[in-house]
Each structure stands twice: as structure tokens, then as C-alpha cells.
C-alpha positions as CSV (number, residue, x, y, z in Angstrom):
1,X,-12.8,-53.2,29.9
2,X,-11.2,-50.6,27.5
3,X,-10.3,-53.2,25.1
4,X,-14.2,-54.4,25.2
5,X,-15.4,-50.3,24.3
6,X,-13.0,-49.8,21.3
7,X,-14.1,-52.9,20.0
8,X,-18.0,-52.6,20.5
9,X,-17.0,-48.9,19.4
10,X,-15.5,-50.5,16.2
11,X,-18.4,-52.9,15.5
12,X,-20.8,-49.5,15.4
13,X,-18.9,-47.2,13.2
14,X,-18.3,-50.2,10.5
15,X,-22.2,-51.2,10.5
16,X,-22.9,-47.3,10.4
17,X,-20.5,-46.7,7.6
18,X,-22.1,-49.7,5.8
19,X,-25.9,-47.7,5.7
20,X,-24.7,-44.9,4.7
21,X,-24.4,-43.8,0.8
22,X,-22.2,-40.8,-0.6
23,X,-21.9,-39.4,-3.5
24,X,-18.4,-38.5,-4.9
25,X,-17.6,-36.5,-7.8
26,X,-15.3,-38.0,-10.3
27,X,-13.1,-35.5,-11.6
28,X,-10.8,-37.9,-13.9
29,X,-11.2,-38.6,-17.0
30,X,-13.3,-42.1,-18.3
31,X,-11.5,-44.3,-20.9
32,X,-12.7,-43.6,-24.7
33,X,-15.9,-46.4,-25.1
34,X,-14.6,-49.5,-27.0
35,X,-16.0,-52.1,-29.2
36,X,-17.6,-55.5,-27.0
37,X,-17.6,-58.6,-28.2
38,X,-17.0,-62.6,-26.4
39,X,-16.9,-65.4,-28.7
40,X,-15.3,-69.2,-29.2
41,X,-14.0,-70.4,-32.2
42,X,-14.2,-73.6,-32.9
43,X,-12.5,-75.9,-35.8
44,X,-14.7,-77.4,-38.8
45,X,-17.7,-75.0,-37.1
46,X,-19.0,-71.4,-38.5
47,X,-17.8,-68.6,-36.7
48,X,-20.9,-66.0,-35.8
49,X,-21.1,-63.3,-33.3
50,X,-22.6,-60.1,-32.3
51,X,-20.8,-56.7,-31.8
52,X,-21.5,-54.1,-29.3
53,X,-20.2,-50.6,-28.0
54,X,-19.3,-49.7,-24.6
55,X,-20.4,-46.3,-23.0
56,X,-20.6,-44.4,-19.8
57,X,-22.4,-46.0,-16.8
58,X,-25.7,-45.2,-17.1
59,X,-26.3,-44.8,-20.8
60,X,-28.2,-47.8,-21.4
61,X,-31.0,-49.2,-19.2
62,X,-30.5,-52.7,-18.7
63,X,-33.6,-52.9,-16.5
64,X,-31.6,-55.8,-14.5
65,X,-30.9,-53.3,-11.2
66,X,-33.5,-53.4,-8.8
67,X,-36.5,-51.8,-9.5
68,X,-35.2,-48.3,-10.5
69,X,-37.0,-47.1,-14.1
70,X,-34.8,-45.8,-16.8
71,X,-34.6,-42.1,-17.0
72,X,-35.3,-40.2,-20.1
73,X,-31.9,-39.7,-21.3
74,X,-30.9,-43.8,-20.8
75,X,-30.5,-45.4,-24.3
76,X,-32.4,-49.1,-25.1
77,X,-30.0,-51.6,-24.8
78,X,-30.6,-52.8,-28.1
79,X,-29.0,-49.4,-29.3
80,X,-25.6,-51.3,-28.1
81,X,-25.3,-53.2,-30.9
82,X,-23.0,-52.4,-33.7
83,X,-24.3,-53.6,-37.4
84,X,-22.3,-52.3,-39.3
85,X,-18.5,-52.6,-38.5
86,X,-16.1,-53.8,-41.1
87,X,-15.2,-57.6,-39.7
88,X,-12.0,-59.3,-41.5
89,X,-11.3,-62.9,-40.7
90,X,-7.5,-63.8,-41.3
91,X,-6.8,-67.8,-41.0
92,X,-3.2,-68.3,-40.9
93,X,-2.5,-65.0,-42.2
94,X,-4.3,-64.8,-45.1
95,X,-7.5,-62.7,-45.2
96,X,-10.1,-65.0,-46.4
97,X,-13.7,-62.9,-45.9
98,X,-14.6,-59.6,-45.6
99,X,-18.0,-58.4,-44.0
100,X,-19.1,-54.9,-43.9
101,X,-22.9,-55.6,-42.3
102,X,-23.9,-58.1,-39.9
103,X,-27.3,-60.2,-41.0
104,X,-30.5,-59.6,-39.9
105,X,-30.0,-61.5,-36.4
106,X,-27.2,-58.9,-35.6
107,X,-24.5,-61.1,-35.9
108,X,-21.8,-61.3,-38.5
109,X,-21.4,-64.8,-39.8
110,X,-18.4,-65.6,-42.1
111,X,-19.1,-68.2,-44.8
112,X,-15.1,-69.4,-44.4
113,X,-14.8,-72.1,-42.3
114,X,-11.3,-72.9,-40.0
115,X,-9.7,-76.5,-39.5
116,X,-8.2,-77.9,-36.7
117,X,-4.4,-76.8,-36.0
118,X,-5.0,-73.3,-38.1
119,X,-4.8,-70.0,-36.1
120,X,-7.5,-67.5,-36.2
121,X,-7.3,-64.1,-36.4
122,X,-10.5,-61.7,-36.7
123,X,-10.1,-57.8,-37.2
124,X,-13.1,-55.2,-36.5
125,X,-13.1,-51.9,-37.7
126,X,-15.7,-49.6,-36.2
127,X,-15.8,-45.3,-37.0
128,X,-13.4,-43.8,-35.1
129,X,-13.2,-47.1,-32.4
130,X,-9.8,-48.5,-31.8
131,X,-9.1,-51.8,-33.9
132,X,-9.9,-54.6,-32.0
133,X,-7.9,-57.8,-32.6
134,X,-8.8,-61.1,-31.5
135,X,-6.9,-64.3,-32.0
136,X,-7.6,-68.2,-31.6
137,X,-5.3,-71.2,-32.4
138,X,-7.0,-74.1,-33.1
139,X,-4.3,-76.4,-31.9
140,X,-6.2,-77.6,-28.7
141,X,-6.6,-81.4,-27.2
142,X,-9.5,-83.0,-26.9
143,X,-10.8,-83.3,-23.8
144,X,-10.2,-87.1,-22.2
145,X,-13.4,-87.6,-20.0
146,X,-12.6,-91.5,-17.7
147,X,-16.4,-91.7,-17.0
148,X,-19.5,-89.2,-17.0
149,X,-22.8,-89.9,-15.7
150,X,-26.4,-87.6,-15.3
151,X,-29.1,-89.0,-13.0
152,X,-32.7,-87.1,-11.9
153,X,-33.4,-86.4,-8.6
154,X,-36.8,-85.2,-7.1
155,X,-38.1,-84.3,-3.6
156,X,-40.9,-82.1,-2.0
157,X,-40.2,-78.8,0.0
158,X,-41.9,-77.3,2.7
159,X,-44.9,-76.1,1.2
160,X,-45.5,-79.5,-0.4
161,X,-44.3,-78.8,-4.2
162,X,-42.1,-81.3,-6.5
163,X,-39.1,-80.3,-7.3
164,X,-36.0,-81.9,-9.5
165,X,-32.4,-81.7,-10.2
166,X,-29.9,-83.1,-12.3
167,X,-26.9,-84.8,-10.8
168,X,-23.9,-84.8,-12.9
169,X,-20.9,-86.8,-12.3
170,X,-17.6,-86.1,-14.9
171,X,-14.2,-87.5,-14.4
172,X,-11.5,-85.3,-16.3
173,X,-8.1,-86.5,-17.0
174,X,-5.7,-83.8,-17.6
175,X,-2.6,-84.7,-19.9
176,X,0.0,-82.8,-17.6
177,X,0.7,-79.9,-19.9
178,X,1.7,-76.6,-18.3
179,X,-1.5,-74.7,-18.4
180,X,-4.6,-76.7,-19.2
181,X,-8.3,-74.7,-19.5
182,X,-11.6,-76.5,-19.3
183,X,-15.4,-75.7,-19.3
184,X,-18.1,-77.5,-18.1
185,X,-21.2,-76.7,-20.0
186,X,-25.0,-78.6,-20.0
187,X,-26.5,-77.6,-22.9
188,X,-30.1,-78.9,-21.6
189,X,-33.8,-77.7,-21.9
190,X,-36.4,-78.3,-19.3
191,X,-39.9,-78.9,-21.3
192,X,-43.0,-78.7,-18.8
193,X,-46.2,-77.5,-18.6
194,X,-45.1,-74.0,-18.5
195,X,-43.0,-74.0,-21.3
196,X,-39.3,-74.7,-22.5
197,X,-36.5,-73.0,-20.2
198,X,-32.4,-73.7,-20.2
199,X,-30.9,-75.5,-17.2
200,X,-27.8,-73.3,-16.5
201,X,-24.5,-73.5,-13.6
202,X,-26.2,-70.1,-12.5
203,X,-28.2,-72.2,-10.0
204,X,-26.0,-75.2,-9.0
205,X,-24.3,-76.7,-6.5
206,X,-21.5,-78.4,-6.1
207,X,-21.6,-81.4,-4.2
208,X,-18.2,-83.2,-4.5
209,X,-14.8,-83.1,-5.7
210,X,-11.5,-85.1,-5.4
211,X,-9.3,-82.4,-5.3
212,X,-10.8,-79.2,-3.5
213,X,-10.5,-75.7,-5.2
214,X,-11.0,-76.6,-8.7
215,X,-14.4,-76.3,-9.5
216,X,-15.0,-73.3,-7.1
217,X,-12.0,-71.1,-6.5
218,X,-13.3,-67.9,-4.9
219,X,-10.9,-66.2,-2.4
220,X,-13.2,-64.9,0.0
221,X,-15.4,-65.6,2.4
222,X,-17.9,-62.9,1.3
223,X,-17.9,-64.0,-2.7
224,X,-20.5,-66.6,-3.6
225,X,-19.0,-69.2,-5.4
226,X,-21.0,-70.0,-8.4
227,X,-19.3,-71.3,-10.9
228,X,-21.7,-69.7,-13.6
229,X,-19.2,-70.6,-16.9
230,X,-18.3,-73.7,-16.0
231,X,-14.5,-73.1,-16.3
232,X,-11.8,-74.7,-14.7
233,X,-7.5,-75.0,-14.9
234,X,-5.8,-77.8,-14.3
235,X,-3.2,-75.6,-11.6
236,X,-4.5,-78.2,-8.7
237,X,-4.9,-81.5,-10.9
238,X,-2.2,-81.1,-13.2
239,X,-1.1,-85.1,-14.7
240,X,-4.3,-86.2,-12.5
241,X,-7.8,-87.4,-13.1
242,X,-10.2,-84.8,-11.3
243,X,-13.8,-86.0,-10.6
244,X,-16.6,-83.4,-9.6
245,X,-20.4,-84.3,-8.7
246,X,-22.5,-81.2,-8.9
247,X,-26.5,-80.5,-8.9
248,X,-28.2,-78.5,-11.9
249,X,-31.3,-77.1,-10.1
250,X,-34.3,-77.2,-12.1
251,X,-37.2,-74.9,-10.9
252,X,-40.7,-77.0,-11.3
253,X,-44.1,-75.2,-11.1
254,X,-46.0,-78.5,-10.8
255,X,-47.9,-78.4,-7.0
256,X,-48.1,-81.9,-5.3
257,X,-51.7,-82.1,-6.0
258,X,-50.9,-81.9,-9.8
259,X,-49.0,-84.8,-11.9
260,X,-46.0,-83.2,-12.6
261,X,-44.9,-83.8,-17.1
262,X,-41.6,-82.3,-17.8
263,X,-39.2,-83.6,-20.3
264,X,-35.6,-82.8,-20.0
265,X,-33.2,-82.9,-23.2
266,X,-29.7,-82.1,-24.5
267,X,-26.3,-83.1,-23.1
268,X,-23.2,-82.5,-21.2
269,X,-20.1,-80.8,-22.6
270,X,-16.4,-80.3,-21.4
271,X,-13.9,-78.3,-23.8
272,X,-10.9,-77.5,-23.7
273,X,-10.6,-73.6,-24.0
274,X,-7.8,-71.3,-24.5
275,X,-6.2,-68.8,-21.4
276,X,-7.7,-65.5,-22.7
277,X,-11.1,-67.1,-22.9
278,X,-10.7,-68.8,-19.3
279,X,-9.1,-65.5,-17.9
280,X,-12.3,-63.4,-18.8
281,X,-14.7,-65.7,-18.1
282,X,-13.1,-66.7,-14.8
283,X,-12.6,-62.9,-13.8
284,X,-16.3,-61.9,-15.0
285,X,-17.7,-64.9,-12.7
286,X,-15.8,-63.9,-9.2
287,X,-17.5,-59.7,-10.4
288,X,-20.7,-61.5,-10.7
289,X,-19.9,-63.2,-7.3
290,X,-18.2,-60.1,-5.3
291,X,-20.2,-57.7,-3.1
292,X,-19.7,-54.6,-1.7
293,X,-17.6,-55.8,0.9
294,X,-15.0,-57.1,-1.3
295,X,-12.1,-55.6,-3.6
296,X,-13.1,-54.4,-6.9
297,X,-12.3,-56.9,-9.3
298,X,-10.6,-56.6,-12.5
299,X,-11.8,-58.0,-15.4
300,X,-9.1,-59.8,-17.6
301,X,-10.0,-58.9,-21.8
302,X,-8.8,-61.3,-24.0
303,X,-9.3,-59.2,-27.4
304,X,-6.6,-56.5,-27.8
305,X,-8.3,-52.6,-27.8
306,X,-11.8,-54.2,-26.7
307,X,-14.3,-55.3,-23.7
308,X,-14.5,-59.2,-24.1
309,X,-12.4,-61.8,-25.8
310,X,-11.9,-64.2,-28.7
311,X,-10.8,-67.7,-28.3
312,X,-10.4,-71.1,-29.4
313,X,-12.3,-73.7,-28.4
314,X,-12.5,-77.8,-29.0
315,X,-15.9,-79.2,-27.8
316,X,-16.3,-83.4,-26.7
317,X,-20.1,-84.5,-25.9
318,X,-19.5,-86.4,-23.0
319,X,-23.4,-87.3,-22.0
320,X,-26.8,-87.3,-23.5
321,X,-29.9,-86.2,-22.0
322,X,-33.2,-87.7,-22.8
323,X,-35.6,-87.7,-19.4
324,X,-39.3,-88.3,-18.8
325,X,-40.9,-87.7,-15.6
């Protein structure tokens, strides 16, 4: 009976501590802000990105937390960029462009162009902002994709509206190498009545795989496990051919009294990507997954004295999309 007290006495303290909010004062001292940036580089393609700056929590308003309203001393987001750092790209060691203000998209854009097998390296320069160094080598396989295939599915939920998704099979075969890095990425528009919207991996679901663990690798039972970058290793399928069925959810407005006319375009990509690409991407998807009930996650940088990473990247178009409905 004991036993039964301490426990119920347990259950009540934990829930208790859970509604409860505190406020400590942190007494340490913040790392100096650094320079933000996450880009592939790909061969035979223009190399384009945008640069921020990092600050203290609670200098910008995001306006993506709930419903709170920026105070008067948060900063636009917009205010994060940085136009007008001094960006060198280096392929194989020689410096071959110099830009000292991004264009009027914010994003610097280099004119010099890298091949495949060359190694990348991009240098940016920022007031008194550490150097940040990121590198890419260009000397990545090509993705070997056995059979891919993309079929639309519709139904009609409880309140009697349409609604679709996209079914994609891929089979991957992995060439056996060491450490292998993948991503999965539709690069598909939904065209309806209400406009044009990207179909993302923010709202799928996977529905098979062949070997388990690949495609969703979260380590706790209270992460979600969205996959929302679409990137994989080949730790679990190494030498093997891994096949994955997942769902891309695509919301529809159409009511079941109206005729639904939505067109649905792009395709299906897999890449193979380099490990400080996959590591950040991996380790920002399971912070965008935890909750409070979980350990704080650390994000894994792959640019040296930055927030981000730069890495290569080699692209294969695996499936076109072209659908009616």
C-alpha cells in the first residue's frame, strides 16, 4: 500500500512541476552572435545564397510563437540579413570571384561556376564577425534509384470534404561505401482554386519501409518523427537496396458539393549529400521534433565560426509530376 502512495505521490508532483513556469536568471555569459548561412553546392550549377546574423533570444520577432506580439524593442526579421559582407569563393584553392554586396534579392550569387570532382571553398567576411569558412567537394556519386513511382490518392473526411495525397514509392541502392548521405526531396506545386502552394515532408507520412529506422530515426518516444529534410544515411542499409513508401499530404479546400480542379506539378528528387550538410539538417529536424519533455538537442554546424553549413550536393530527377484531377 506504501508502494501504491509514493507512486500516486510521484505521478502528482511530476504533473505539478509540468504547469508550473519559473523564471531563472542567467548569470553566464552568451557566445558573441555569428554569421548564418545553409547552402548546397552543386557541380555545373550557380552557387547563390543569403547571409544572416545571429543575436540574443528575443531580438527579432519571428511572429511564429504563439500568439505573443513583438515588443517594442524586438527587431524585424528582415533586419537579420547581412548585404554587405565580403564573400570569396575559392575552387580548388584558387580565389576565383570576389563579392562585396549581395543583389537586390539579398543573396550573393557568384558568376564562377564549379565542376564536378573540384572542392569548394567559400570565405565571408563580416565587421568585426568571426570568418566563417565553409567547404564542399564535389566528388559525390550519383544517386542509383532501382524503381520510383508517384500515384494520387483521394478520399472524403468526416465532414464530407475531398482530400488528396501523393504516394511515393523510391527504391535506393546504396554502393556500400563507409558513410553514404541521402535526401529525399519533392519539388512539387499544388495549383487549385485557391492558388499555388508547395507540397512539403513537413506533412507526411511514412507508410513503409524494408529496413526499419532509416527514413525516421528519432530516439524517443516523445519526439515526432517527421522527417521534414528528407535526409537519410545508409548506417542500416549499407551494400543494400532500401525501398520506402511515404504519403505527401496535400490540404484541399474543395467541399464535396463543389468539383474539385487542382493540378499538381514538379518531380521527385534523391541526392546524394555531404556529412556536414546531413549532420545539421538531421540535428535541426529531431529540435523541430523534441518537446519539453525531452533533452535539449544540439545542433551539429557544418560551416567553421558560423550557425548553419555549406555542402556539396549531386541532384538525380528520379520522377516527374504532371496530375489533373
Amino acid at each position: 500500500m506504501k508502494t501504491i502512495k509514493y507512486i500516486l505521490l510521484g505521478l502528482i508532483v511530476m504533473f505539478a512541476l509540468y504547469g508550473c513556469e519559473y523564471e531563472i536568471d542567467y548569470k553566464g555569459e552568451l557566445p558573441k552572435d555569428k554569421l548564418v548561412v545553409a547552402s548546397f553546392i552543386e557541380a555545373d550549377s550557380v552557387i547563390s545564397f543569403s547571409l544572416y546574423k545571429s543575436a540574443k533570444p528575443g531580438t527579432y520577432n519571428s511572429g511564429s510563437i504563439g500568439f505573443e506580439k513583438a515588443s517594442n524593442s524586438q527587431k524585424d526579421i528582415s533586419s537579420a540579413y547581412v548585404t554587405d559582407a565580403k564573400a570569396e569563393l575559392y575552387i580548388d584553392g584558387i580565389l576565383k570571384q570576389t563579392l562585396l554586396q549581395a543583389s537586390n534579392n539579398n543573396k550573393y550569387t557568384f558568376t564562377a561556376i564549379p565542376r564536378d570532382n573540384q572542392k569548394v571553398e567559400i570565405k565571408l567576411n563580416y565587421k568585426d564577425y568571426a570568418q566563417a569558412i565553409g567547404k564542399a567537394n564535389l566528388n559525390l556519386p550519383m544517386p542509383d534509384i532501382d524503381s520510383s513511382n508517384v500515384i494520387l490518392q483521394s478520399g472524403t473526411d468526416e465532414y464530407g470534404n475531398t482530400y488528396y495525397r501523393l504516394v511515393v514509392y523510391l527504391e535506393i541502392k546504396d554502393n556500400g561505401n563507409n558513410e553514404n548521405y541521402y535526401q529525399i526531396e519533392p519539388n512539387i506545386n499544388y495549383d487549385d482554386n485557391y492558388g499555388v502552394r508547395k507540397i512539403t515532408l513537413s506533412s507526411s507520412e511514412l507508410l513503409w519501409e524494408n529496413i526499419q529506422g532509416v527514413f525516421q530515426e528519432n530516439t524517443s518516444t516523445f519526439e515526432s518523427n517527421i522527417n521534414r529534410f528528407g535526409v537519410i544515411s545508409n548506417k542500416k542499409l549499407k551494400g543494400e537496396v532500401y525501398k520506402v513508401k511515404f504519403a505527401l499530404e496535400i490540404y484541399d479546400n474543395t467541399y464535396s458539393v463543389e468539383k474539385a480542379n487542382g493540378r499538381i506539378y514538379g518531380d521527385i528528387r534523391v541526392s546524394s549529400i555531404e556529412k556536414q550538410a546531413y549532420n545539421y539538417l538531421f540535428t535541426l529536424n529531431r529540435y523541430y521534433n523534441s518537446s519539453y519533455m525531452n533533452e535539449p538537442v544540439i545542433i551539429l554546424d557544418g560551416i567553421e565560426n558560423a550557425y548553419g553549413f555549406i555542402g556539396g550536393k549531386k541532384t538525380k530527377k528520379v520522377k516527374n509530376v504532371n496530375l489533373v484531377f
